[in-house]
Structure formats: structure tokens, C-alpha cells
PDB file of N, CA, C and O in Angstrom:
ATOM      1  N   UNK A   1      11.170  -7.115  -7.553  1.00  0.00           N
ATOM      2  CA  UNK A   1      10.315  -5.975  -7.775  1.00  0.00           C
ATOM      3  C   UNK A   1       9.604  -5.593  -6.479  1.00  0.00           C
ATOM      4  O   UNK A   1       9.346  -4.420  -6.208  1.00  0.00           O
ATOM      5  N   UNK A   2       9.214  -6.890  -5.481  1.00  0.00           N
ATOM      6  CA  UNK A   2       8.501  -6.573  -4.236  1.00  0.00           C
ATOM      7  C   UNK A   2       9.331  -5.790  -3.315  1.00  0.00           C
ATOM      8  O   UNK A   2       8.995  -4.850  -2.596  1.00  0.00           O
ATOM      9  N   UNK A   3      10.500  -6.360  -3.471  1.00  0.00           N
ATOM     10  CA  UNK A   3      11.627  -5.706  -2.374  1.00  0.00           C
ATOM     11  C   UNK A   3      11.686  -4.218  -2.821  1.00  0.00           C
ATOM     12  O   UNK A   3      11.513  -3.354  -1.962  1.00  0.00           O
ATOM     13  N   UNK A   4      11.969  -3.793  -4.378  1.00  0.00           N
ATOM     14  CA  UNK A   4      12.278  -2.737  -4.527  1.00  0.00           C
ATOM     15  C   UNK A   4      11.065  -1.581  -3.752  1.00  0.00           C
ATOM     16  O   UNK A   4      11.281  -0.586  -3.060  1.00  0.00           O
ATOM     17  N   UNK A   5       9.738  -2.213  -4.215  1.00  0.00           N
ATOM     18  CA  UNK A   5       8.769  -1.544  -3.814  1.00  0.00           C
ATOM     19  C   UNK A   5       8.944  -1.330  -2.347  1.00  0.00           C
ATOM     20  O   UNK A   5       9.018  -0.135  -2.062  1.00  0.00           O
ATOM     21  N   UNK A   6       9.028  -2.114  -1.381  1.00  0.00           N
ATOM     22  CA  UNK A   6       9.062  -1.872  -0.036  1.00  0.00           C
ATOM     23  C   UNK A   6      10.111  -0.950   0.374  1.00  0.00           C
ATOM     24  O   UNK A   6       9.925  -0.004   1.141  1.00  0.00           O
ATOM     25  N   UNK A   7      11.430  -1.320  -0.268  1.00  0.00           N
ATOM     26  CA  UNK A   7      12.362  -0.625  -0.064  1.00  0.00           C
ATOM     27  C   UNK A   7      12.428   0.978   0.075  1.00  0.00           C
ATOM     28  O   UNK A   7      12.996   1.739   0.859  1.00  0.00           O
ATOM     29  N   UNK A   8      11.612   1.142  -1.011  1.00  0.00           N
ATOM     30  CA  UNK A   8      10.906   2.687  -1.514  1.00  0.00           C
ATOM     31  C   UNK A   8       9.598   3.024  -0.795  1.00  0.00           C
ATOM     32  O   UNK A   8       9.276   4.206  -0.920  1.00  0.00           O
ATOM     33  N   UNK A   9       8.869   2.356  -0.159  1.00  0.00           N
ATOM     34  CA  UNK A   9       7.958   2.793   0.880  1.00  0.00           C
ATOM     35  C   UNK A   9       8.635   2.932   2.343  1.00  0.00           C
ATOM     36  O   UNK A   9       8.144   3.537   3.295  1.00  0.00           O
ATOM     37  N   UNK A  10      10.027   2.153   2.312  1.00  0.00           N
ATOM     38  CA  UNK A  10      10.063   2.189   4.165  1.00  0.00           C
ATOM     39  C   UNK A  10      10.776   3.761   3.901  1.00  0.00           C
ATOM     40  O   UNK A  10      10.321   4.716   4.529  1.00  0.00           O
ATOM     41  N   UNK A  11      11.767   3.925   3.058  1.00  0.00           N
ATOM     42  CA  UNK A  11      12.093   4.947   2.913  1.00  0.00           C
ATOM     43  C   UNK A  11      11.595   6.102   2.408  1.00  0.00           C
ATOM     44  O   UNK A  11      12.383   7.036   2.258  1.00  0.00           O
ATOM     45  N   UNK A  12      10.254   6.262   2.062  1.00  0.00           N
ATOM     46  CA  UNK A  12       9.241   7.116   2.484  1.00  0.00           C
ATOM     47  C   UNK A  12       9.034   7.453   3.404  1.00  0.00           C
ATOM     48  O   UNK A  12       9.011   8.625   3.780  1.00  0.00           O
ATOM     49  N   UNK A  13       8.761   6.168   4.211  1.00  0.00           N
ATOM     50  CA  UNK A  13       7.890   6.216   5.415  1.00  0.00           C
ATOM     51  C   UNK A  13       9.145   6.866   6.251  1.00  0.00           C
ATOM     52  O   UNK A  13       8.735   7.860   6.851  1.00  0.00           O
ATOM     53  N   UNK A  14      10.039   6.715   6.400  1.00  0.00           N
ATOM     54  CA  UNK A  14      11.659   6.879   7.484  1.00  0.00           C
ATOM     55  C   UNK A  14      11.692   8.571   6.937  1.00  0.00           C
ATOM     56  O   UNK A  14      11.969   9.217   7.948  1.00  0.00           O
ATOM     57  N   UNK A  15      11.552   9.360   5.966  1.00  0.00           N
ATOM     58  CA  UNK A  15      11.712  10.521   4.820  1.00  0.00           C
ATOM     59  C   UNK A  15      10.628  11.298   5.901  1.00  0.00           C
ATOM     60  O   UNK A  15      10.799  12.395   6.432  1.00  0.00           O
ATOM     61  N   UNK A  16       9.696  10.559   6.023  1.00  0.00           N
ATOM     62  CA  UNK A  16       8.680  11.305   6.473  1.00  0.00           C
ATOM     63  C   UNK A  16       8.428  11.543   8.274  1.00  0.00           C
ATOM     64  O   UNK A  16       8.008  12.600   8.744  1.00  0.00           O
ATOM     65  N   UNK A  17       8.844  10.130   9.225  1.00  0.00           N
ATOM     66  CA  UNK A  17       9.148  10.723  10.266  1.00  0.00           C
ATOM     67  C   UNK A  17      10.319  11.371  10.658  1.00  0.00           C
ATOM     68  O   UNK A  17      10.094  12.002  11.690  1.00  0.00           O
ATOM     69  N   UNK A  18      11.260  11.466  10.349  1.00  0.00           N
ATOM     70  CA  UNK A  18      12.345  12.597   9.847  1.00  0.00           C
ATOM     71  C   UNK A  18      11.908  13.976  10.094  1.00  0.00           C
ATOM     72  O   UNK A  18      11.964  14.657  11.119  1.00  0.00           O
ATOM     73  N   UNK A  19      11.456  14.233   8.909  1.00  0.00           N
ATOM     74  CA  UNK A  19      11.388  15.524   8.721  1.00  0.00           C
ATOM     75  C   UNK A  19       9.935  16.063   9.498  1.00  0.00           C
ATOM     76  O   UNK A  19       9.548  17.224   9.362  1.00  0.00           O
ATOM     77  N   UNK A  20       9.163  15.004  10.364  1.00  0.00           N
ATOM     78  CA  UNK A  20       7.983  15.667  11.643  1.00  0.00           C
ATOM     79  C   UNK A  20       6.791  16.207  10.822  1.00  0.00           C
ATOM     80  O   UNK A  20       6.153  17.226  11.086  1.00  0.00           O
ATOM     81  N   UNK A  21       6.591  15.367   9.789  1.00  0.00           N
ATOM     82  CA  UNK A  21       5.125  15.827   8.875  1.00  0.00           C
ATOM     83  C   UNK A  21       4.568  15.281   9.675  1.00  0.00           C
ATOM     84  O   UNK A  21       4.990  14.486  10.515  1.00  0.00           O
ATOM     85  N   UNK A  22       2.567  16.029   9.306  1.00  0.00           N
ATOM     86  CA  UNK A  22       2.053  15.294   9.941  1.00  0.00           C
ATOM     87  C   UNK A  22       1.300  14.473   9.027  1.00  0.00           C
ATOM     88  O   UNK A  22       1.904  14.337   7.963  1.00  0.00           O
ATOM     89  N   UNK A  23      -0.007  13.774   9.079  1.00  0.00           N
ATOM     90  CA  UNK A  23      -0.983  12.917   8.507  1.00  0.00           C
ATOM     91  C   UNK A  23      -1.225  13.849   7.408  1.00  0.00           C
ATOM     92  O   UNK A  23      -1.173  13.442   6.247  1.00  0.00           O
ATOM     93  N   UNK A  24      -1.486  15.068   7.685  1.00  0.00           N
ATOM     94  CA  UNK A  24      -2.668  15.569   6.249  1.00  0.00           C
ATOM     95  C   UNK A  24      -1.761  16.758   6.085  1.00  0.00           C
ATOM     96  O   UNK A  24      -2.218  17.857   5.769  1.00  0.00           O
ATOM     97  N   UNK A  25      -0.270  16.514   6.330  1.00  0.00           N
ATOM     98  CA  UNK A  25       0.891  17.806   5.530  1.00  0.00           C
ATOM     99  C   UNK A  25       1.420  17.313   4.069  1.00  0.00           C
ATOM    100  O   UNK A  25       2.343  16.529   3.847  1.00  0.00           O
ATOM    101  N   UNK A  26       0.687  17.904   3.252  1.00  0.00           N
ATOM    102  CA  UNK A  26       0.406  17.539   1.773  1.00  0.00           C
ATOM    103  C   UNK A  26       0.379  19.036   1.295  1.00  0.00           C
ATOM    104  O   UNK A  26       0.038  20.161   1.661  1.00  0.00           O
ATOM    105  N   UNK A  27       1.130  18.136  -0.082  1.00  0.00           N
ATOM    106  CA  UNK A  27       1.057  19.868  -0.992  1.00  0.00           C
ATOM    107  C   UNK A  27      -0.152  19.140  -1.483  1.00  0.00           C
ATOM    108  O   UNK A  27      -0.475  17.983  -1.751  1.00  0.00           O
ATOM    109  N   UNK A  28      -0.891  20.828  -1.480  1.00  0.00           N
ATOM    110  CA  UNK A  28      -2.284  21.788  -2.088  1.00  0.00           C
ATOM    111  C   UNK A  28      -2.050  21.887  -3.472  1.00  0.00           C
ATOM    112  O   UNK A  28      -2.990  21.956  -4.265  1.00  0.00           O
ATOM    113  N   UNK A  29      -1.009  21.898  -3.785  1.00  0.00           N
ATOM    114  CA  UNK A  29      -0.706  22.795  -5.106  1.00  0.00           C
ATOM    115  C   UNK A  29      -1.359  22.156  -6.570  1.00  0.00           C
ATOM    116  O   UNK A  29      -1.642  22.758  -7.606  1.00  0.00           O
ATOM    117  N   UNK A  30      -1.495  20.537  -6.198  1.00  0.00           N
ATOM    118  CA  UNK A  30      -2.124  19.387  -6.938  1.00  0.00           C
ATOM    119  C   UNK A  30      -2.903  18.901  -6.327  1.00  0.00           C
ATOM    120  O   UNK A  30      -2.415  18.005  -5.638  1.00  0.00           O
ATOM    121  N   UNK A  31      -4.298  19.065  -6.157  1.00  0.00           N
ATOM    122  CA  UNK A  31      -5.372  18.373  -5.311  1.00  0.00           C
ATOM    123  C   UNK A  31      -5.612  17.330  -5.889  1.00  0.00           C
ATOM    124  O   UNK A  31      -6.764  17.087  -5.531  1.00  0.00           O
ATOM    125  N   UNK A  32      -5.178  16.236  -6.805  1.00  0.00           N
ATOM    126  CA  UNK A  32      -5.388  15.194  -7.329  1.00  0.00           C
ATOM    127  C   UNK A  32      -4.278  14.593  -6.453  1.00  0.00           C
ATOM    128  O   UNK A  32      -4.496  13.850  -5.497  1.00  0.00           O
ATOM    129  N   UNK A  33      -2.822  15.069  -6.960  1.00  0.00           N
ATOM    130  CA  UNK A  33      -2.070  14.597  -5.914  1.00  0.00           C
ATOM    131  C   UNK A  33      -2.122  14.378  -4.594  1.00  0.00           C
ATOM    132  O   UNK A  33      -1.891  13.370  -3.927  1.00  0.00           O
ATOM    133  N   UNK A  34      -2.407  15.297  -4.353  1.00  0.00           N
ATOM    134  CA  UNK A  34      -2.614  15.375  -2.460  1.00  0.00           C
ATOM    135  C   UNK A  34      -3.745  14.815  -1.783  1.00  0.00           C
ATOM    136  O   UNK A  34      -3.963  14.566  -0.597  1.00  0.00           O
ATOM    137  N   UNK A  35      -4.326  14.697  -2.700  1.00  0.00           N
ATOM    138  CA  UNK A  35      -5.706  13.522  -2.523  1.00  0.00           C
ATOM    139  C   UNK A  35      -5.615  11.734  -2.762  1.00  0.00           C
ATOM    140  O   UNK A  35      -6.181  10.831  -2.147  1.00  0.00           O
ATOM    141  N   UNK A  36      -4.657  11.697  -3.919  1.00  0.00           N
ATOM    142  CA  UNK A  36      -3.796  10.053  -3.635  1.00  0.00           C
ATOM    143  C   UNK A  36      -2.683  10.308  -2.738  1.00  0.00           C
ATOM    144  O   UNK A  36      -2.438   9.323  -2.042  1.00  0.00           O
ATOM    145  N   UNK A  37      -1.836  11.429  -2.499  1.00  0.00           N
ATOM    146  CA  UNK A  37      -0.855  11.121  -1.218  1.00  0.00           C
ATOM    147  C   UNK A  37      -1.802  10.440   0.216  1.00  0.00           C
ATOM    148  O   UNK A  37      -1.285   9.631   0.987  1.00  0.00           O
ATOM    149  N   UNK A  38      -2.869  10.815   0.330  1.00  0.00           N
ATOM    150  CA  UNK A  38      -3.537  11.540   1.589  1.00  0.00           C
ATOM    151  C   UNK A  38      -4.318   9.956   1.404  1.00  0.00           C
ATOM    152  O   UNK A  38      -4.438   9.309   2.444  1.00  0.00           O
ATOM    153  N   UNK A  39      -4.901   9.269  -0.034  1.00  0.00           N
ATOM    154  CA  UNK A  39      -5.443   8.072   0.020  1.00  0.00           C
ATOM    155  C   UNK A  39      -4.270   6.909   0.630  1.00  0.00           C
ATOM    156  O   UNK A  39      -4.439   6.096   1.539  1.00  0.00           O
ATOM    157  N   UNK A  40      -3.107   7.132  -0.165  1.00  0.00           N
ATOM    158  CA  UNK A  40      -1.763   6.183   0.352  1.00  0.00           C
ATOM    159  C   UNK A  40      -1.609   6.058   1.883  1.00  0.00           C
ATOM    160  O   UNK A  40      -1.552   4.933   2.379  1.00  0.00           O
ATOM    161  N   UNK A  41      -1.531   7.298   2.747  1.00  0.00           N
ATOM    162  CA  UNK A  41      -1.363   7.249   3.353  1.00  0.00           C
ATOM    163  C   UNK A  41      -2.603   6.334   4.774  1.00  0.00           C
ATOM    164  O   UNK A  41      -2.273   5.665   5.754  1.00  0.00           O
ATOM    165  N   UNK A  42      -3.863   6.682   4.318  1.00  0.00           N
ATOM    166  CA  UNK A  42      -4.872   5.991   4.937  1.00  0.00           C
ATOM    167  C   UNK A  42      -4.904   4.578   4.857  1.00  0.00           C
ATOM    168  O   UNK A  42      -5.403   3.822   5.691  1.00  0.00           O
ATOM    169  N   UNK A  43      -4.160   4.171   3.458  1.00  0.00           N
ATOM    170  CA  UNK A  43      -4.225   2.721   2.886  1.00  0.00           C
ATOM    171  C   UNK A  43      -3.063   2.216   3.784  1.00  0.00           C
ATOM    172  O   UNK A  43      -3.298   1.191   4.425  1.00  0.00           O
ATOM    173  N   UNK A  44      -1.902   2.766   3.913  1.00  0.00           N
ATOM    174  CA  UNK A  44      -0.677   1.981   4.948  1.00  0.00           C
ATOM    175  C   UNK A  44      -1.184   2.412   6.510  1.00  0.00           C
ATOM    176  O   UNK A  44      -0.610   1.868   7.454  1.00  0.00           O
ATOM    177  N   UNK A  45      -2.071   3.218   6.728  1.00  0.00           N
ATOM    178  CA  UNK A  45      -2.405   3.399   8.058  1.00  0.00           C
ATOM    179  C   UNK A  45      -3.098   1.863   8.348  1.00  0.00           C
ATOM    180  O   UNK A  45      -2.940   1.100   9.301  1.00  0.00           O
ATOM    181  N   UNK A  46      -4.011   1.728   7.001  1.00  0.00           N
ATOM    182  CA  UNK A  46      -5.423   0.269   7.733  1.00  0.00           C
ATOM    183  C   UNK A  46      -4.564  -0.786   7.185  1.00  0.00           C
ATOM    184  O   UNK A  46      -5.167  -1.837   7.403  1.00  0.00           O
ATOM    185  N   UNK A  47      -3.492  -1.029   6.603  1.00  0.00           N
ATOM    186  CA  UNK A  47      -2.739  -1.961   6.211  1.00  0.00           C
ATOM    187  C   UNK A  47      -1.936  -2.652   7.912  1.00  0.00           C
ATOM    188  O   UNK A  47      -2.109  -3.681   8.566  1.00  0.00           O
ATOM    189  N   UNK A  48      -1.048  -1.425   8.066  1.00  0.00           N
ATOM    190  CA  UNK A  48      -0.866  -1.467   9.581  1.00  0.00           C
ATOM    191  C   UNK A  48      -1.415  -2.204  10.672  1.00  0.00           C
ATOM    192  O   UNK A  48      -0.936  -3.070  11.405  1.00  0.00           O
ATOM    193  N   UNK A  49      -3.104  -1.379  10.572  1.00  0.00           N
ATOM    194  CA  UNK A  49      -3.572  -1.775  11.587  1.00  0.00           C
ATOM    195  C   UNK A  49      -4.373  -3.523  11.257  1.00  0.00           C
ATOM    196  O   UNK A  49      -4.843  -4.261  12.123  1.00  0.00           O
ATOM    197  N   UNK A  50      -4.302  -3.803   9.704  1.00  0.00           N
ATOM    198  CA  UNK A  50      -5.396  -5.116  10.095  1.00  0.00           C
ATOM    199  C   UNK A  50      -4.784  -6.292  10.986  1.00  0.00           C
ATOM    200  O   UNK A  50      -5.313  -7.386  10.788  1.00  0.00           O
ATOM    201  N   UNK A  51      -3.927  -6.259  11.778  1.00  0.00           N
ATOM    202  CA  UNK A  51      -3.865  -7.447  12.028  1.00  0.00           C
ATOM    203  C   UNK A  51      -4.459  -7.489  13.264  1.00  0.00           C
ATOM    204  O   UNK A  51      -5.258  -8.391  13.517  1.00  0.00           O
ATOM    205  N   UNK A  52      -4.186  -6.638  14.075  1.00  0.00           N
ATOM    206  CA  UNK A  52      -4.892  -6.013  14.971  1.00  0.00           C
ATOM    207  C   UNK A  52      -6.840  -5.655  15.082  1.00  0.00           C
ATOM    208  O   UNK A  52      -7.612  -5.818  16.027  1.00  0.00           O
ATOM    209  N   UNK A  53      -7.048  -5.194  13.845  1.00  0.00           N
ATOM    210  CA  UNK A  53      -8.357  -5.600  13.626  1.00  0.00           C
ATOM    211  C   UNK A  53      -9.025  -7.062  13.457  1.00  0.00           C
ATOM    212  O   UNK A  53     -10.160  -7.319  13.860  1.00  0.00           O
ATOM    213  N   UNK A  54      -8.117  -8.053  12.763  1.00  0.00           N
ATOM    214  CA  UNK A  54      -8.659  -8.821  12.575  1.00  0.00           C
ATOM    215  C   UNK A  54      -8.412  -9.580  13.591  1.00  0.00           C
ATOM    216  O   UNK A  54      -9.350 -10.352  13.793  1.00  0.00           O
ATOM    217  N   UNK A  55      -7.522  -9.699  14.347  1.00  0.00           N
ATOM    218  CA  UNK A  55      -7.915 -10.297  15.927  1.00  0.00           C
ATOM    219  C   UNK A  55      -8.859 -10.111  16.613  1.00  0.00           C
ATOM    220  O   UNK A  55      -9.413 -10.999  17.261  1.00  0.00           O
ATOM    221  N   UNK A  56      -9.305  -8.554  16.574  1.00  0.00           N
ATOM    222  CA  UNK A  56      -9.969  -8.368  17.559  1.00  0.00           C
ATOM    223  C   UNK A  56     -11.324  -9.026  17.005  1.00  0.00           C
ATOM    224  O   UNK A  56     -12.014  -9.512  17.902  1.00  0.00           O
ATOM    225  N   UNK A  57     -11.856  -9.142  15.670  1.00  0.00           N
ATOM    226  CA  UNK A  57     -13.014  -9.146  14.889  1.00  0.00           C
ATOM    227  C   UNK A  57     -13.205 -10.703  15.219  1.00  0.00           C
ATOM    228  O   UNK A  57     -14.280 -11.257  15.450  1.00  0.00           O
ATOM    229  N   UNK A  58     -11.805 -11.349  15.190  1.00  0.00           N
ATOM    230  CA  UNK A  58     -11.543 -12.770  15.313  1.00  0.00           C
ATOM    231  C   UNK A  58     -12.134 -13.122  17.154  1.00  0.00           C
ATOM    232  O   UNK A  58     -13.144 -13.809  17.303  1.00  0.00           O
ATOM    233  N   UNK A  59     -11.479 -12.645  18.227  1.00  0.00           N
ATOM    234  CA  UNK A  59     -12.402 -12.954  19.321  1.00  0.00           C
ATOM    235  C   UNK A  59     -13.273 -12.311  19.783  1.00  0.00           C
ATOM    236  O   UNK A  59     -13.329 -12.485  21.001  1.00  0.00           O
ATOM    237  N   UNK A  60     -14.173 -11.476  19.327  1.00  0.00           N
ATOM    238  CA  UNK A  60     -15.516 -10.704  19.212  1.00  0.00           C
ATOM    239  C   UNK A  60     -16.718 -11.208  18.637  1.00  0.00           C
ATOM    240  O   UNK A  60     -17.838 -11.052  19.124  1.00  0.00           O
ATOM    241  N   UNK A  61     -16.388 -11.964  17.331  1.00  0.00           N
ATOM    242  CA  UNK A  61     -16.990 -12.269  15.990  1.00  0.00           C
ATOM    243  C   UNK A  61     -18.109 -13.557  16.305  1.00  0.00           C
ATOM    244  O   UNK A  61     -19.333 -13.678  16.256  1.00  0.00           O
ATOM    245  N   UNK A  62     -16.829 -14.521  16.689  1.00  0.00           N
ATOM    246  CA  UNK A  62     -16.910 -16.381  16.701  1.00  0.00           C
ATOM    247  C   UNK A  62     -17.718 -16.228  17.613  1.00  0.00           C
ATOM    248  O   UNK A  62     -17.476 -15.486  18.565  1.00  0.00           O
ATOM    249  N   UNK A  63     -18.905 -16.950  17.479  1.00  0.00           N
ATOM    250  CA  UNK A  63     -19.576 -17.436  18.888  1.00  0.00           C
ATOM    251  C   UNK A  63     -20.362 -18.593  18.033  1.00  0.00           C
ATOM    252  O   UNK A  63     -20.886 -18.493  16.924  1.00  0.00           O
ATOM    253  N   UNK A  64     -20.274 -19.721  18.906  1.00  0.00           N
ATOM    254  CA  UNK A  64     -21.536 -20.932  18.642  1.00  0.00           C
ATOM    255  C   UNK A  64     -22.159 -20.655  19.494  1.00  0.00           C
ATOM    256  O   UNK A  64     -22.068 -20.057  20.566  1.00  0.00           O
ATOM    257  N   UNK A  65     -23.582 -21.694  18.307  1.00  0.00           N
ATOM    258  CA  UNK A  65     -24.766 -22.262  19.041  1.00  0.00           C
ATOM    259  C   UNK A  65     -24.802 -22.758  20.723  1.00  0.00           C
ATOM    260  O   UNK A  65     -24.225 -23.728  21.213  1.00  0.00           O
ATOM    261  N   UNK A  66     -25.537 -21.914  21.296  1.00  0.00           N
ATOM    262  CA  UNK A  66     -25.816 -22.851  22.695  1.00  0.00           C
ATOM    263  C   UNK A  66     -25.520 -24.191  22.509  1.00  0.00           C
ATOM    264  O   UNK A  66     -24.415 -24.619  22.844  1.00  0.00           O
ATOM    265  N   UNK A  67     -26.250 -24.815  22.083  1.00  0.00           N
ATOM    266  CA  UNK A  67     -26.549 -26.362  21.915  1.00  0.00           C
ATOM    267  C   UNK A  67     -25.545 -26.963  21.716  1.00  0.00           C
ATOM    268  O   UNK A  67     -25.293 -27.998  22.334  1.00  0.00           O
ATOM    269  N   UNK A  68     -24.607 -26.364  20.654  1.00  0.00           N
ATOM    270  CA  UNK A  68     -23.587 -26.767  20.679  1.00  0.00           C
ATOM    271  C   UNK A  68     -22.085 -26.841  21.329  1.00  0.00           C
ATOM    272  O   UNK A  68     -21.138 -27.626  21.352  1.00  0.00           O
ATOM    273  N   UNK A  69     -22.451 -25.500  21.864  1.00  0.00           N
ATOM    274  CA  UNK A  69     -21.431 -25.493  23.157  1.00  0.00           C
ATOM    275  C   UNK A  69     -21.411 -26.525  24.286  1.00  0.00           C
ATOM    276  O   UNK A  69     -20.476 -27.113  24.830  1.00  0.00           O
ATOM    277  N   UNK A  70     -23.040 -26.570  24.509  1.00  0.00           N
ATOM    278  CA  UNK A  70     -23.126 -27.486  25.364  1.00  0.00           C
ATOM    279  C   UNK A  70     -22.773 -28.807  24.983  1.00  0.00           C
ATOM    280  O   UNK A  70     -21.998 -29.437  25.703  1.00  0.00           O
ATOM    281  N   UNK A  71     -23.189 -29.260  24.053  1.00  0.00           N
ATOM    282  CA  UNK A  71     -22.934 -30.614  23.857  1.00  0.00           C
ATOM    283  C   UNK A  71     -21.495 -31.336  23.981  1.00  0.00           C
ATOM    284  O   UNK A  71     -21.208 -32.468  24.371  1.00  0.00           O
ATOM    285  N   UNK A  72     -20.258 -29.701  23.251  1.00  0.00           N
ATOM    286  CA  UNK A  72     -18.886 -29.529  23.609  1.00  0.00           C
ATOM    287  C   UNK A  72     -18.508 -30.189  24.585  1.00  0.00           C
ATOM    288  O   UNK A  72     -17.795 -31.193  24.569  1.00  0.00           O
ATOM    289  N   UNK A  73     -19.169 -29.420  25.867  1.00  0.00           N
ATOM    290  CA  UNK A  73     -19.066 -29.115  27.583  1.00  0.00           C
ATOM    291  C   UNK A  73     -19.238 -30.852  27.745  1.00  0.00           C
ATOM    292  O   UNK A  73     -18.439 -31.532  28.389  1.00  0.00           O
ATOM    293  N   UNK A  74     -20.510 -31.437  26.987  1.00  0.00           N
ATOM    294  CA  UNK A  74     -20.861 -32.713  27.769  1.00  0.00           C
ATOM    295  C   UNK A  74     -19.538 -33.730  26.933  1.00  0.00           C
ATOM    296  O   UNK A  74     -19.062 -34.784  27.353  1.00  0.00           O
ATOM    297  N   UNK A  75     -19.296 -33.221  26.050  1.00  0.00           N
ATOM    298  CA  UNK A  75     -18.433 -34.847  25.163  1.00  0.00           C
ATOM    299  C   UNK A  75     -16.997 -34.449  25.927  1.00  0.00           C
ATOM    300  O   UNK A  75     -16.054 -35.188  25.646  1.00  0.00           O
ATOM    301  N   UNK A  76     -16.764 -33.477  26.760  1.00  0.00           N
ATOM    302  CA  UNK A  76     -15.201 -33.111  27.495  1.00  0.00           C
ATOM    303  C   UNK A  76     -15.014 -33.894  28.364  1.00  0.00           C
ATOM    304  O   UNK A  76     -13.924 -34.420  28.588  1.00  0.00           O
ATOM    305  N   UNK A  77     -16.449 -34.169  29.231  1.00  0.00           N
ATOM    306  CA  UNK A  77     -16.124 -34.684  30.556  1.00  0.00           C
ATOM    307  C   UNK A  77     -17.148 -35.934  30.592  1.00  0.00           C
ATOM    308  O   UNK A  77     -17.756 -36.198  31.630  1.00  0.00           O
ATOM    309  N   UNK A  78     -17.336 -36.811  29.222  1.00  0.00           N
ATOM    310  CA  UNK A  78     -18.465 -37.809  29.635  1.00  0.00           C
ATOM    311  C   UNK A  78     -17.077 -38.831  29.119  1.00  0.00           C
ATOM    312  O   UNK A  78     -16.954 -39.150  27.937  1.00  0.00           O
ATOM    313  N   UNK A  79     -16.278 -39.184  29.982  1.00  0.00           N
ATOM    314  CA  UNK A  79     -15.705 -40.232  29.743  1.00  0.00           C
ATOM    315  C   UNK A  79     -15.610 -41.738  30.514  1.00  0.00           C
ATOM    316  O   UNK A  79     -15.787 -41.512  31.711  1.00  0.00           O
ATOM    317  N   UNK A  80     -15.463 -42.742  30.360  1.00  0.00           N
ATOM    318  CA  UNK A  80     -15.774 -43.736  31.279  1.00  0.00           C
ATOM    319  C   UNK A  80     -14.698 -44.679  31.408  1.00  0.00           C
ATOM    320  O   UNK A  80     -13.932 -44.953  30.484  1.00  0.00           O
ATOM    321  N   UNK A  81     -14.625 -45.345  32.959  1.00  0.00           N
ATOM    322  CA  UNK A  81     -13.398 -45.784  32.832  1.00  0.00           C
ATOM    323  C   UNK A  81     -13.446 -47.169  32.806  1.00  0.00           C
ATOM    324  O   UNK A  81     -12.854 -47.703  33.744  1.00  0.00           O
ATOM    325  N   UNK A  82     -13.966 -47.890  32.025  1.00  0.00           N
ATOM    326  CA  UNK A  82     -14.215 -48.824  31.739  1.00  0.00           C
ATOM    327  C   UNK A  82     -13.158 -49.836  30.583  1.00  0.00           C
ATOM    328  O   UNK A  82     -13.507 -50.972  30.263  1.00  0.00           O
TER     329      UNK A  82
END
């Protein structure tokens, strides 16, 4: 059922750079419609992009405690050769 579904979105998606639509070339004629075409389309736009977001959110985001960085810094290089 997953495959079928994808199958039927790539070939949307392939339907649609094809024929040189753009983002918001939607029939008017059903503003309910063209208002979930126009939601679909925003939803596979941020689908797209999360991985990319969440990297970036991922090394932007993370930061430790001073204290604890430091303490990091000291347990790296306090070794003894004993």
C-alpha cells in the first residue's frame, strides 16, 4: 500500500515538472481543492526539506554547560603514565 502510495506521488511529482507548473498553478475553480492541492504541496516541500532542517537545528541547537565542557577538556588530557 506504501509503495503504491509513493508510486502515485513520484508520478505526480514527475506529471508536474513535465508539464513546467509552478508552486501556486492550481485550479480556482474548487477553492477547497486548490487549497489542499496548495496544502500537499507545502507538506512535500517541508517533508523534503526536514532533513536538512534538522541538521542544521541539530548543530545550532546542542550546546553544554561551560563546566561541563570543561571538565570534558580536563578528563581528555589528564592521563598518567604510570
Amino acid at each position: 500500500a506504501l509503495a503504491a502510495l509513493l508510486a502515485a506521488a513520484l508520478a505526480g511529482a514527475a506529471e508536474a515538472v513535465a508539464s513546467g507548473k509552478s508552486f501556486f498553478d492550481v485550479d480556482w475553480a474548487d477553492p477547497a481543492t486548490a487549497g489542499m492541492e496548495l496544502a500537499w504541496r507545502a507538506a512535500k516541500v517541508a517533508l523534503a526539506l526536514s532533513p536538512l532542517i534538522a541538521i542544521t537545528l541539530l548543530f545550532c541547537c546542542t550546546k553544554d554547560d561551560p563546566e561541563e565542557e570543561a571538565l570534558r577538556r580536563k578528563k581528555k588530557y589528564d592521563f598518567s603514565l604510570a
